[in-house]
C-alpha positions as CSV (number, residue, x, y, z in Angstrom):
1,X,-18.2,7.2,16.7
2,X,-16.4,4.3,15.2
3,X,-12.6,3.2,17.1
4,X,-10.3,0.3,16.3
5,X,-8.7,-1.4,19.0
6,X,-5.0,-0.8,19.2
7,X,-3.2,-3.4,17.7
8,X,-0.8,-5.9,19.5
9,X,2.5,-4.7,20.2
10,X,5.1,-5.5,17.3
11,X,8.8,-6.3,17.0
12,X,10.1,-2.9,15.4
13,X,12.7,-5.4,13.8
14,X,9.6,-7.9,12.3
15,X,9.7,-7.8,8.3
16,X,8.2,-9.8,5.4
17,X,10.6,-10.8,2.4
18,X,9.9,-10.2,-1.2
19,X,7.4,-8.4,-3.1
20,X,5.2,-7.7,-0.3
21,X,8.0,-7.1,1.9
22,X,9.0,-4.5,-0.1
23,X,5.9,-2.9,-1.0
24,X,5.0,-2.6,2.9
25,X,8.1,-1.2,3.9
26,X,7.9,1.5,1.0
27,X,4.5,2.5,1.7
28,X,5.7,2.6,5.9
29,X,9.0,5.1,4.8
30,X,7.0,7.1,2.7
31,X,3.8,7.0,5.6
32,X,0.2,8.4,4.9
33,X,1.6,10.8,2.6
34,X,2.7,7.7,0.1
35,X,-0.9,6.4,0.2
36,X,-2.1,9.4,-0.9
37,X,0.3,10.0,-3.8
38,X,-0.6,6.2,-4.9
39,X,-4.1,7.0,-5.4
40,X,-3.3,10.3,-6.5
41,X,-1.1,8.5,-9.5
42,X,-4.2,6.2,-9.9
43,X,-5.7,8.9,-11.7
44,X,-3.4,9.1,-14.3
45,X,-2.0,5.8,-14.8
46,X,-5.3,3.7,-14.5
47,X,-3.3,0.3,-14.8
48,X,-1.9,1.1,-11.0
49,X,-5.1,0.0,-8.9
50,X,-5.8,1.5,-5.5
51,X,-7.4,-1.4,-4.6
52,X,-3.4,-3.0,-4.3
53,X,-2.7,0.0,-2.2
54,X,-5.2,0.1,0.0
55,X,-5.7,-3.0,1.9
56,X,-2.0,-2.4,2.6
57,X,-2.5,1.0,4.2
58,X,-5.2,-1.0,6.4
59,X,-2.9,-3.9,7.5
60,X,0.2,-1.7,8.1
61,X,-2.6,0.3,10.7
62,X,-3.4,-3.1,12.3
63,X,0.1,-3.5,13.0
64,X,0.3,0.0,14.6
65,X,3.0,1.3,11.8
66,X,0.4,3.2,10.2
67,X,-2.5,5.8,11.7
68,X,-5.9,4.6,9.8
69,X,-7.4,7.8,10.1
70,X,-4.9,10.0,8.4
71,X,-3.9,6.8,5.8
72,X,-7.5,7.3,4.9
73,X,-7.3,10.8,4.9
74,X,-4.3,10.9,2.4
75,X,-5.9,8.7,0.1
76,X,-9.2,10.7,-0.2
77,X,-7.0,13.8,-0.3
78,X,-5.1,11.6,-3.2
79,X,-8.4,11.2,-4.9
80,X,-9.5,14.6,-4.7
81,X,-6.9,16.4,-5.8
82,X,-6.9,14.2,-9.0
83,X,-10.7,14.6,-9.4
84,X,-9.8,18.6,-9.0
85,X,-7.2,18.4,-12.0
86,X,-9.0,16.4,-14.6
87,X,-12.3,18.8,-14.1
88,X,-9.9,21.7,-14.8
89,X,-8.7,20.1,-17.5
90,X,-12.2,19.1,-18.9
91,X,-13.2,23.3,-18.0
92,X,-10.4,24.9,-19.6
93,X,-10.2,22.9,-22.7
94,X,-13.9,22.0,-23.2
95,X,-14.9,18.9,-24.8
96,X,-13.1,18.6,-28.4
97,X,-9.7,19.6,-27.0
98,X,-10.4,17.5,-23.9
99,X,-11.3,14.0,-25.6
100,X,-7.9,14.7,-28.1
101,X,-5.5,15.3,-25.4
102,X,-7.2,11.8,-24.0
103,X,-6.6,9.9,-26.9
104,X,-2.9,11.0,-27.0
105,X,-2.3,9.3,-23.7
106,X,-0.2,5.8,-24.0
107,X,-3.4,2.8,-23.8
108,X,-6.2,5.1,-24.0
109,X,-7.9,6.4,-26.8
110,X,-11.0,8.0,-27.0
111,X,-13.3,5.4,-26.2
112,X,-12.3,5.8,-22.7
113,X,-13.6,9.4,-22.8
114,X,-16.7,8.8,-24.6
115,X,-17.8,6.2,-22.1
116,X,-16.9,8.5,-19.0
117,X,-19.1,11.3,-20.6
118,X,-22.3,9.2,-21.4
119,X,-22.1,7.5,-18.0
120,X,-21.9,11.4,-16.8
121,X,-24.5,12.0,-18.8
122,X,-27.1,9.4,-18.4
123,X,-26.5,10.0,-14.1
124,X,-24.8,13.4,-13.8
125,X,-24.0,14.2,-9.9
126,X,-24.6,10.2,-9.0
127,X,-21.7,9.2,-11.8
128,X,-19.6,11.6,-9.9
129,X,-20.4,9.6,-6.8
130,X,-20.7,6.4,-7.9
131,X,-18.2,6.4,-10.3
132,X,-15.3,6.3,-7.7
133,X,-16.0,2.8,-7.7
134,X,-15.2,2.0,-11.0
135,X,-11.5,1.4,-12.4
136,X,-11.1,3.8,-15.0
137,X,-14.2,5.5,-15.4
138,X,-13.0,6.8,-11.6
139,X,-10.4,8.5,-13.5
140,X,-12.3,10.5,-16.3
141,X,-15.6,11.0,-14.9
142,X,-14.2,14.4,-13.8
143,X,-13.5,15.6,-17.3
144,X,-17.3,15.7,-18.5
145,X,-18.1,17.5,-14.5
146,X,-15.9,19.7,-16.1
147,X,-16.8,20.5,-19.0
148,X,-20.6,21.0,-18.1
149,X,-19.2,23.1,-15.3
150,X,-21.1,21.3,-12.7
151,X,-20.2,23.4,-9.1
152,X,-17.6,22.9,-7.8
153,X,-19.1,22.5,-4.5
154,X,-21.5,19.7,-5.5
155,X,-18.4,18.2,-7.6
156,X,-16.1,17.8,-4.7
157,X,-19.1,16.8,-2.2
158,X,-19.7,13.9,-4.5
159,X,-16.4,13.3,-4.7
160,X,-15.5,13.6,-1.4
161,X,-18.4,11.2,-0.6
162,X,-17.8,8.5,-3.2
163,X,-13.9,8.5,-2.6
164,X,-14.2,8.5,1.4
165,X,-16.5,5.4,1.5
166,X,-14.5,3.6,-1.5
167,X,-10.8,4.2,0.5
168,X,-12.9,3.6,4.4
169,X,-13.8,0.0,2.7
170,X,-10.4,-1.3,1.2
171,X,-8.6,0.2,4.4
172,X,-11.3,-0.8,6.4
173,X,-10.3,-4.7,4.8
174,X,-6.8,-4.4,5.4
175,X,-7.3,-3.9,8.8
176,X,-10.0,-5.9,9.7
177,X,-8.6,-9.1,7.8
178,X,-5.1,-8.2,9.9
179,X,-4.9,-10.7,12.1
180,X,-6.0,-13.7,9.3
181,X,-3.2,-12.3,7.1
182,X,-0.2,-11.6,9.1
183,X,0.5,-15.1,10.2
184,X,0.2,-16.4,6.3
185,X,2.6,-13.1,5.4
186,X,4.6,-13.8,8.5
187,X,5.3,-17.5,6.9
188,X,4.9,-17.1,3.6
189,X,5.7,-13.5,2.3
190,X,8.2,-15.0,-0.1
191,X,6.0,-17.4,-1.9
192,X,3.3,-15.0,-1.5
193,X,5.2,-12.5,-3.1
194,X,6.0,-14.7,-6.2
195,X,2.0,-15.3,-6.6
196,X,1.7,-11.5,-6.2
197,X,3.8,-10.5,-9.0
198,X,2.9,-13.1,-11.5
199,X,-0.7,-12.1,-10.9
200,X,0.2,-8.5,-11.6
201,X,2.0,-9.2,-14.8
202,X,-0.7,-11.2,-15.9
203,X,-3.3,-8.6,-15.4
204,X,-0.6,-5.6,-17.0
205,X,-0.2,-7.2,-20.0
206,X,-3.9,-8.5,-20.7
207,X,-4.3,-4.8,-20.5
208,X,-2.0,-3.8,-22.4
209,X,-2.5,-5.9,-25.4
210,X,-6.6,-5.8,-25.3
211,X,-5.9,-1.9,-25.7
212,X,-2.9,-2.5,-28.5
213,X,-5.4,-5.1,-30.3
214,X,-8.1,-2.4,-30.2
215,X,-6.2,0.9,-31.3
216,X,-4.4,-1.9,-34.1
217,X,-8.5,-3.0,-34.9
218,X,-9.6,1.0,-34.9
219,X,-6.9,2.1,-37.3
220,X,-7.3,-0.1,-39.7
221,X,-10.9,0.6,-39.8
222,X,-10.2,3.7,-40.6
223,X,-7.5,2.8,-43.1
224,X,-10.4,1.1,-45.0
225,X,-12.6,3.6,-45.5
């Protein structure tokens, strides 16, 4: 059985400024529960990575203001219960109705269905599995499990599975790197911080205008014909 050794004791009172500073304190007030619900989002706003989440979970364990087991234990909960909603989603409505509602949702379109449902296709139970792994196709894979009615048991073993090992790694980095990163955050949390959140707006709106550009590319190709 694996343990992690307790971590040194900390000044209740010890903080880190800005962005980071914030992000950590929300995510201690809210506790295990809030790493959950952050995954649990994940699956319906793609933009939000868990991989931002999680290695936070993991250092606020190294510091002792967080229990790893049941931070990691909220997030595969997070994950499952979002894997539960999209396959009842993909079951009730079946495919057609499924890949429509898909398209309707703000920076998706139904290329991001199609490609869930041939990776599904091509590696049925393993895409389930695997496919935690991967941004976005994490989030749809379900639907096609759904829609073929795969059982439910084998759908929430690979689930279960692929989610566990994906949160036990990014938690598992969090706490692990601990002790390199808290004298860097301890110092430089504020400049940090500023690095963190131009990085993030980078990334947000390189998303958001490759998916504008391609709906904008899509419709007039259709307008043509």
């Amino acid at each position: 059985m694996i343990t992690f050794a307790a971590a040194p004791p900390i000044d209740p009172s010890a903080d880190y400024s800005g962005f980071i500073g914030w992000v950590l304190n929300l995510m201690e007030t809210l506790g295990e529960l809030g790493v959950g619900l952050a995954v649990l989002l994940e699956t319906f706003v793609p933009p939000i990575p868990s991989e931002a989440v999680l290695p936070g979970a993991g250092f606020l364990a190294y510091e002792g203001r967080m229990s790893f087991t049941l931070a990691w234990a909220a997030a595969t909960a997070g994950a499952l219960i979002g894997a539960w909603i999209w396959y009842a989603v993909g079951s009730a409505l079946g495919r057609d109705r499924t890949r429509h509602l898909v398209g309707r949702i703000p920076l998706l379109d139904h290329e991001d269905f199609d490609q869930s449902e041939a990776f599904f296709q091509r590696w049925g139970g393993v895409a389930v599995l695997l496919g935690r792994c991967v941004p976005l196709v994490r989030s749809f894979v379900s639907i096609p499990a759904g829609i073929s009615r795969m059982p439910v048991l084998h759908f929430t073993a690979y689930t279960f599975i692929g989610s566990g090992a994906w949160n036990a790694i990014w938690i598992g980095a969090g706490f692990a790197f601990g002790p390199a990163i808290k004298p860097a955050l301890e110092r430089w949390s504020g400049v940090l911080s500023n690095a963190v959140l131009a990085v993030i707006a980078i990334l947000v709106v390189w998303f958001v205008v490759k998916r504008v550009r391609r709906l904008v590319k899509r419709r007039r190709a259709v307008g043509a014909q």
